[in-house]
C-alpha positions as CSV (number, residue, x, y, z in Angstrom):
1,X,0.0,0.0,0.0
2,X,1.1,3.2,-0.8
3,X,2.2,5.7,2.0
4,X,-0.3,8.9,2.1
5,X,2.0,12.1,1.7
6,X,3.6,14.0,4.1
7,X,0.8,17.1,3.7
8,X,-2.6,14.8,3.7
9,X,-1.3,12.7,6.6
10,X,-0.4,15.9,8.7
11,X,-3.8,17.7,7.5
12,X,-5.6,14.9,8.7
13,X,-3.7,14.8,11.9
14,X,-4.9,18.4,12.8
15,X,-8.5,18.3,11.2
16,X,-8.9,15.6,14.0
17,X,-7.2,17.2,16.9
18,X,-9.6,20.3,15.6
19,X,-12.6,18.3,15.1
20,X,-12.7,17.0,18.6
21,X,-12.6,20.8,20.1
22,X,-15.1,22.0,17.7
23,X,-17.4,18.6,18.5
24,X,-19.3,20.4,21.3
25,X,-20.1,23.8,19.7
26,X,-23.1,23.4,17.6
27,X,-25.4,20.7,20.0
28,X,-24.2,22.5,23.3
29,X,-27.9,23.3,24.1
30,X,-28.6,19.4,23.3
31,X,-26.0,18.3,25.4
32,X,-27.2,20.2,28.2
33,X,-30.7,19.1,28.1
34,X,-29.5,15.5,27.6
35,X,-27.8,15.7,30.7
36,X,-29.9,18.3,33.1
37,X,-27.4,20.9,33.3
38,X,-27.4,24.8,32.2
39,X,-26.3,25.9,29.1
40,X,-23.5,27.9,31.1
41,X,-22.2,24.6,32.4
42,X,-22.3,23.0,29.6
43,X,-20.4,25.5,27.8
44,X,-17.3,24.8,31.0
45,X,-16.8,21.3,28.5
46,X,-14.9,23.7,26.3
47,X,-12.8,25.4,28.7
48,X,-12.0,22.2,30.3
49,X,-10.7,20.3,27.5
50,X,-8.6,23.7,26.9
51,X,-6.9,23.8,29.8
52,X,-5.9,20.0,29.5
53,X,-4.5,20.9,25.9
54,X,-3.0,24.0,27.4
55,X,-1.1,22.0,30.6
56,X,-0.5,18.7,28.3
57,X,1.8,21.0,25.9
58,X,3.6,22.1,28.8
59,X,3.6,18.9,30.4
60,X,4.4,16.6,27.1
61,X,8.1,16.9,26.7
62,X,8.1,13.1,28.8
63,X,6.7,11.8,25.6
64,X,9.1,13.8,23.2
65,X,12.2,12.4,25.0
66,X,11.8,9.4,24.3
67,X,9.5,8.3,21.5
68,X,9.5,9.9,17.4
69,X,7.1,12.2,15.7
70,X,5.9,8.8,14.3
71,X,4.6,7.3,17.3
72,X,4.0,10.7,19.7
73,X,1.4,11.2,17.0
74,X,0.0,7.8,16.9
75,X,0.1,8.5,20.8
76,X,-1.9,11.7,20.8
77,X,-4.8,10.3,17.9
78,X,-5.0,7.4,20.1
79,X,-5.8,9.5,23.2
80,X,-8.1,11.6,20.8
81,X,-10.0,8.3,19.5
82,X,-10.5,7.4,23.0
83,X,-12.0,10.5,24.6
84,X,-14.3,11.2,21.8
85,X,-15.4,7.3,21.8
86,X,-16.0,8.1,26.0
87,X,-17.8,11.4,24.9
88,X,-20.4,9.7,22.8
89,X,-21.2,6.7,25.1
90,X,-20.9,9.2,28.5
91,X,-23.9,8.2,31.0
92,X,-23.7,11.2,32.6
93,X,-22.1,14.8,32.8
94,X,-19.2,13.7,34.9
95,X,-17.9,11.2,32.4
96,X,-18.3,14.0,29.8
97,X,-16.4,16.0,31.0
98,X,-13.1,13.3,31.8
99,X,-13.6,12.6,28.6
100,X,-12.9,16.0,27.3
101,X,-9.4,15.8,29.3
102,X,-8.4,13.2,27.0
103,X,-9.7,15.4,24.8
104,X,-7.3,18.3,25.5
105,X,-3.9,15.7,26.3
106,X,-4.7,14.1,22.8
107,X,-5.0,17.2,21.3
108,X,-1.6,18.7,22.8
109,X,0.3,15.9,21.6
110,X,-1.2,15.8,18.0
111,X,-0.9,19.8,17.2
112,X,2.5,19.7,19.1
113,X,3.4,16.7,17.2
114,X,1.9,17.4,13.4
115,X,3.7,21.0,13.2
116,X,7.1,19.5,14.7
117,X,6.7,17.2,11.5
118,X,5.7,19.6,9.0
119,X,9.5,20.7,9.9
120,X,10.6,17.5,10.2
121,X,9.8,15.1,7.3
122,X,9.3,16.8,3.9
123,X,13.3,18.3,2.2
124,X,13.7,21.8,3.5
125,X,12.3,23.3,0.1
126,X,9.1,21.5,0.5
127,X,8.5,22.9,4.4
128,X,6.3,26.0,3.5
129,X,3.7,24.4,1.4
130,X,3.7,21.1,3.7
131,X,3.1,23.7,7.0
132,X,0.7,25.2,5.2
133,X,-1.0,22.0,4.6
134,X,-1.0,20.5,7.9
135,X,-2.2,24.3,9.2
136,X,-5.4,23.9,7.1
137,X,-6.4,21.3,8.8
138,X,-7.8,23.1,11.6
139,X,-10.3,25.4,9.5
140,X,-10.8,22.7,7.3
141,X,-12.8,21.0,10.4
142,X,-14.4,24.2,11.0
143,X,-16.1,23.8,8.0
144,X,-16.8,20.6,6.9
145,X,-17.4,19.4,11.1
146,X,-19.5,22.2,12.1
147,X,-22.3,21.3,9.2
148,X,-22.0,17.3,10.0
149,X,-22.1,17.4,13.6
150,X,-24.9,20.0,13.7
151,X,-27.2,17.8,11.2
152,X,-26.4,14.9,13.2
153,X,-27.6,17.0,16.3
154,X,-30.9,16.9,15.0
155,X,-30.9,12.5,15.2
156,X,-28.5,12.6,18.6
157,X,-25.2,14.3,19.6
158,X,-23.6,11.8,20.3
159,X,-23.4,10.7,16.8
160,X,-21.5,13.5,16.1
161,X,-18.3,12.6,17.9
162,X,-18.2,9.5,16.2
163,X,-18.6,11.1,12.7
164,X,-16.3,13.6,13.0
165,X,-13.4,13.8,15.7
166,X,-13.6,9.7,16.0
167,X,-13.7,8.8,12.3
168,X,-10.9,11.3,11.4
169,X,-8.4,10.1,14.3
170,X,-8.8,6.8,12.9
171,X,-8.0,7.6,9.3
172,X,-4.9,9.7,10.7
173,X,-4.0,7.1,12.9
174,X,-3.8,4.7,9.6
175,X,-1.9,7.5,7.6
176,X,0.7,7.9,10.4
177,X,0.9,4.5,11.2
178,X,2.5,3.9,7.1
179,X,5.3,5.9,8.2
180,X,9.0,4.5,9.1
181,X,9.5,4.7,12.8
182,X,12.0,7.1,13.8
183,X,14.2,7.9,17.0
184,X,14.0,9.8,19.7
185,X,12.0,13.3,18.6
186,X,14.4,15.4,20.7
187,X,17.2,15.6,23.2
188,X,16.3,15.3,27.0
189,X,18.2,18.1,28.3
190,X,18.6,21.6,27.9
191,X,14.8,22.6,26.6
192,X,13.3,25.0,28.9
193,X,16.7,26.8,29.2
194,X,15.8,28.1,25.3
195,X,13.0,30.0,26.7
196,X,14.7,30.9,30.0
197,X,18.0,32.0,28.2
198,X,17.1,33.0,24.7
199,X,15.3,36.2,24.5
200,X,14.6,35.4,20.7
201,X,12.8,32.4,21.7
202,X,11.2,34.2,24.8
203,X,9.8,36.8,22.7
204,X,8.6,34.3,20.2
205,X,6.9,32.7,23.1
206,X,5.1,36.0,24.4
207,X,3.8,37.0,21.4
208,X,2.4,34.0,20.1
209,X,0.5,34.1,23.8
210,X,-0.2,37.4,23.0
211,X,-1.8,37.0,19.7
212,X,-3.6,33.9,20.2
213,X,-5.4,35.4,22.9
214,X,-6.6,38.5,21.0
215,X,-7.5,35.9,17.8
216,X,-9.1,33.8,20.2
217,X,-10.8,35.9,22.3
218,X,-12.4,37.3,19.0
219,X,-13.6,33.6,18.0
220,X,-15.3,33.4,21.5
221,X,-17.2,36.4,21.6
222,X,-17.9,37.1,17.7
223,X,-21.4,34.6,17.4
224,X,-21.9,36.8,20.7
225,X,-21.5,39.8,18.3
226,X,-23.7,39.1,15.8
227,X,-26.5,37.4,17.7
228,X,-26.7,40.9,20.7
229,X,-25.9,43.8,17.7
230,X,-28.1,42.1,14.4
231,X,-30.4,39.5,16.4
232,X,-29.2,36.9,13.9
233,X,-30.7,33.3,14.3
234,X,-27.9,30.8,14.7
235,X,-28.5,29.1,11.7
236,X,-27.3,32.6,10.3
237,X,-24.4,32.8,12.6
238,X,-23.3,29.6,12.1
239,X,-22.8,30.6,8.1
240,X,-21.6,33.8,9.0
241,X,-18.6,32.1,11.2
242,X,-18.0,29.3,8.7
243,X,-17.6,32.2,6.3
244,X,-14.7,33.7,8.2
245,X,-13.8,30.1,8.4
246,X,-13.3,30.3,4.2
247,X,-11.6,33.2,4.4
248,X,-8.9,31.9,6.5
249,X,-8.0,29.3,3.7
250,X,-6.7,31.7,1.0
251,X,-4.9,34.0,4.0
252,X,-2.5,30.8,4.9
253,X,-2.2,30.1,1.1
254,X,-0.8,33.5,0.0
255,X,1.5,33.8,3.0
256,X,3.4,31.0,2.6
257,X,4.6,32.6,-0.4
258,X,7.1,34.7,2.2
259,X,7.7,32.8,5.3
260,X,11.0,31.6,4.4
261,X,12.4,34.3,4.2
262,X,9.9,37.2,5.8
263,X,8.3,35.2,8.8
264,X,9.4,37.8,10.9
265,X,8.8,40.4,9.5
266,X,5.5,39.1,8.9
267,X,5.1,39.0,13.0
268,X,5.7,42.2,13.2
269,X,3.4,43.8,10.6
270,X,0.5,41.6,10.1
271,X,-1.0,42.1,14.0
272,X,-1.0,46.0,13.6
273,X,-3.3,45.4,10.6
274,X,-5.1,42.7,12.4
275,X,-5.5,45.1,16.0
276,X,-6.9,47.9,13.5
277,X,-9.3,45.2,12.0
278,X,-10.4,44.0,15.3
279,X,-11.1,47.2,16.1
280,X,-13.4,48.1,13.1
281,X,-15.2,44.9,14.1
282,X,-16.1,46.0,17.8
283,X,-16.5,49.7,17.3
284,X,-18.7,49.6,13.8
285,X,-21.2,47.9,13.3
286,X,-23.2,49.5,10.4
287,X,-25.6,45.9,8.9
288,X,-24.6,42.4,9.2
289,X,-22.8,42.4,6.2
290,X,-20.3,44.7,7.0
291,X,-19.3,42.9,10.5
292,X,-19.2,39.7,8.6
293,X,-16.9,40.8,5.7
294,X,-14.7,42.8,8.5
295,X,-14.9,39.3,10.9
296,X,-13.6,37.5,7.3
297,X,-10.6,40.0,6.6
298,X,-9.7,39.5,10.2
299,X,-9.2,35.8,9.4
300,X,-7.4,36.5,6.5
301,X,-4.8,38.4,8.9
302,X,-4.8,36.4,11.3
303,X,-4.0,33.1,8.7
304,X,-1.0,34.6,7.2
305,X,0.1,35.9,10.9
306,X,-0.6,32.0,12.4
307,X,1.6,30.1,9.5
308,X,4.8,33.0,10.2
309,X,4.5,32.4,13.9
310,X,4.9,28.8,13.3
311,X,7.2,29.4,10.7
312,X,9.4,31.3,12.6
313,X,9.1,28.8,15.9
314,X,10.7,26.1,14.4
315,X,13.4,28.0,12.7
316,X,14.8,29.1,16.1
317,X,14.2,26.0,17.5
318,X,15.4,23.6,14.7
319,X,16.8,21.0,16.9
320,X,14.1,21.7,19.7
321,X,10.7,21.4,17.1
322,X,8.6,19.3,19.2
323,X,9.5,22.3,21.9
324,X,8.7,24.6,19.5
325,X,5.4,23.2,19.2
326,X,4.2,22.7,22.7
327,X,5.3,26.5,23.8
328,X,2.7,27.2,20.4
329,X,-0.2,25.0,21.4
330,X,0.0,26.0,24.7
331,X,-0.3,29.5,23.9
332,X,-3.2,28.3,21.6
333,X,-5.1,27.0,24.2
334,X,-4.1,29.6,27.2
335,X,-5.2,32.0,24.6
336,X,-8.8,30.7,24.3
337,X,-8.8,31.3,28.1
338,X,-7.5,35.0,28.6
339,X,-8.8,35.6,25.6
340,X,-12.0,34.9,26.9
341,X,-11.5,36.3,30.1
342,X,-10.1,39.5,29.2
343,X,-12.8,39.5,26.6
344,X,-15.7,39.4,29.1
345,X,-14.4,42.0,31.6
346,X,-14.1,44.4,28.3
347,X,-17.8,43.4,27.3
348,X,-19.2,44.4,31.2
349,X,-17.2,47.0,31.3
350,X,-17.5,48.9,27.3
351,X,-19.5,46.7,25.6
352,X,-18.3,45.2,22.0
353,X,-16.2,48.6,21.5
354,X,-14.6,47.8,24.4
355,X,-14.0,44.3,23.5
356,X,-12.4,45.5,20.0
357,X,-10.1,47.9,21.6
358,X,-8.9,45.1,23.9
359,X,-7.8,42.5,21.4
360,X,-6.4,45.3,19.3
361,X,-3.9,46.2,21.8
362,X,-3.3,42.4,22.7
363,X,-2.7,42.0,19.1
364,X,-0.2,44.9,18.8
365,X,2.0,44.0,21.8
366,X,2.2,40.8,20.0
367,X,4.3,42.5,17.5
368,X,6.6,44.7,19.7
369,X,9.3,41.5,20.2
370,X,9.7,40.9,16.5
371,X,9.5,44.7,16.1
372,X,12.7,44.4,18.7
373,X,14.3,41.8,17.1
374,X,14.4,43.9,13.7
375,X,16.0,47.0,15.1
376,X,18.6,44.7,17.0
377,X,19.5,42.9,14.1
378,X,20.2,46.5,12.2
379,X,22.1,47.5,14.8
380,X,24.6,44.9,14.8
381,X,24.7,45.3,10.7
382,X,24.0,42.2,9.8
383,X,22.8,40.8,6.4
384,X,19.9,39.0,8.3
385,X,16.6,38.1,6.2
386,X,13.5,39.5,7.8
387,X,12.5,35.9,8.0
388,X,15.3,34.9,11.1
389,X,17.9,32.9,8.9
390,X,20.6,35.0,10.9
391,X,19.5,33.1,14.6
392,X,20.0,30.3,12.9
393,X,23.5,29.6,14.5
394,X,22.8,30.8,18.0
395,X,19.4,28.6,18.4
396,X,19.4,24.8,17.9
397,X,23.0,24.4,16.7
């Protein structure tokens, strides 16, 4: 049997881990009716299985030490297969929510895993188009989940997580599982000095925290947005969000035209544009249509600024990738929760203005490390890409 490729076996790795976040979203009333609980409860699933993913990424490097990309991933699509298997047969609420800790450890090892890889197993002039692959995973399970699990509400719920997150981390886990098995991911010692130590690395670090929480904290309260300033059904919000979904697809595409050689100068202009777009998307809200396309140029950004931030992470982490990876997914999944936190203090507070103003200055402080980074690299005149080659040698090497 032939051996999938390196991009369709890493897409499907992250449309899973994705798939099983996103299960929830669209029967969360049916869930908590199913069950006796509030809607407000209910909703906790989500910000459970997010602060597993969040502490597994930290917590992972166990795994990384000693086991390959090959089997860490068959690891972490195992532990996905097996919490969303729990989350459709779950009695009651308790086992739901255990469940969705497997959720959020399987989830931390596949996108920590997948991206390390994208690094990892294509030649070196292959990376950009296989990282953009394997990135378009996650809004490919946006929008083809969403729909699926969302009809499948209307027969039972639980069908969903065995249609969508289940199904896929079985294909992935075949996909993976044709791969050679490799050695050791990465060395045992010396990782969490990088961050300590390395102010490149450090500042990478912070503004991918940074950004993720502004981008996240958007994602959280946008349906909010739509429903309290148009009084949009949710069938209508549901499009409106996949569209923004769509929109994300052709952002990742075009940018990784430049990340090898502009990723960070990428990081340092692409979240001004996105804080003055997130902005516009709190502060005016003419009709429906204008929010939407606004919410959909956002995603754009916020694409092209996703694929450099990852580009750039495992360029100054070379011989640290899975490293790389876990510092990003954590911030991922922390993000969702200051994001959202941060988010809802500005809502009580300003309203939806207020909300807009917030990300946007989370979203430029994300840039102010690369933006330091530039202007040190000038100073010491040297011919150093935009894009990082010139850390190269004191990162990883």
């Amino acid at each position: 049997m032939r051996t999938p490729g390196v991009g369709i076996t890493l897409f499907l790795c992250l449309f899973a881990g994705q798939a099983a976040i996103i299960a929830i979203s669209p029967v969360l009333p049916q869930v908590a009716s199913g069950f006796g609980v509030s809607t407000a409860l209910a909703g906790q699933l989500r910000s459970v299985s997010g602060l597993a993913a969040g502490l597994g990424a930290l917590a992972m490097g166990v795994l990384a030490v000693r086991i390959g990309l090959r089997d860490l991933l068959l690891v972490g699509l195992a532990v996905l297969a097996t919490g969303s298997l729990v989350s459709a047969a779950a009695p009651v609420f308790g086992v739901l929510l255990a469940a969705q800790v497997a959720v959020g450890f399987g989830l931390a090892i596949v996108l920590s895993g997948g991206l390390a890889a994208s690094a990892a197993w294509p030649p070196e002039e292959d990376r950009p188009r296989i990282l953009s692959w394997t990135l378009i995973g996650q809004p490919g399970a946006w929008i083809v989940g969403m729909p699926v699990v969302g009809l499948l509400g209307d027969v039972s719920w639980r069908l969903g997580w065995l249609a969508v997150p289940f199904l896929a981390s079985v294909l992935a886990s075949f996909a993976v599982a044709r791969r050679r098995r490799e050695a050791t991911t990465e060395p045992a010692t010396g990782t969490w000095r990088l961050l300590r130590t390395n102010p490149n690395v450090a500042g990478w670090a912070l503004g991918e925290l940074l950004a993720f929480s502004a981008w996240a904290g958007t994602l959280v309260f946008a349906g909010a947005l739509f429903v309290e300033s148009y009084q949009t059904s949710p069938g209508v919000t549901g499009l409106l969000l996949g569209l923004a979904a769509v929109a994300y697809l052709p952002g990742n595409f075009l940018a990784r035209r430049f990340i090898a050689n502009w990723s960070r100068a990428m990081l340092a202009v692409l979240p001004l544009l996105a804080a003055v777009i997130v902005a516009l998307l709190g502060g005016y809200r003419p009709a429906v249509g204008a929010s939407a396309a606004i919410l959909s140029a956002l995603a754009f950004v916020a694409a092209g600024r996703v694929i450099a931030g990852s580009a750039l992470g495992l360029e100054l982490c070379s011989m640290r990738r899975v490293f790389a990876m876990r510092i990003r997914a954590a911030a991922t999944q922390f993000g969702y929760l200051f994001g959202a936190v941060l988010g809802g203090a500005a809502l009580a507070l300003w309203g939806y203005t207020g909300i807009g103003a917030t990300f946007a200055v989370l979203f430029a402080l994300s840039a102010v490390p690369h933006a330091v980074a530039i202007g040190a690299d000038r100073r010491v005149s040297r011919p150093v890409p935009a894009g990082g080659q010139g850390v190269r040698s004191e990162i990883g090497h």
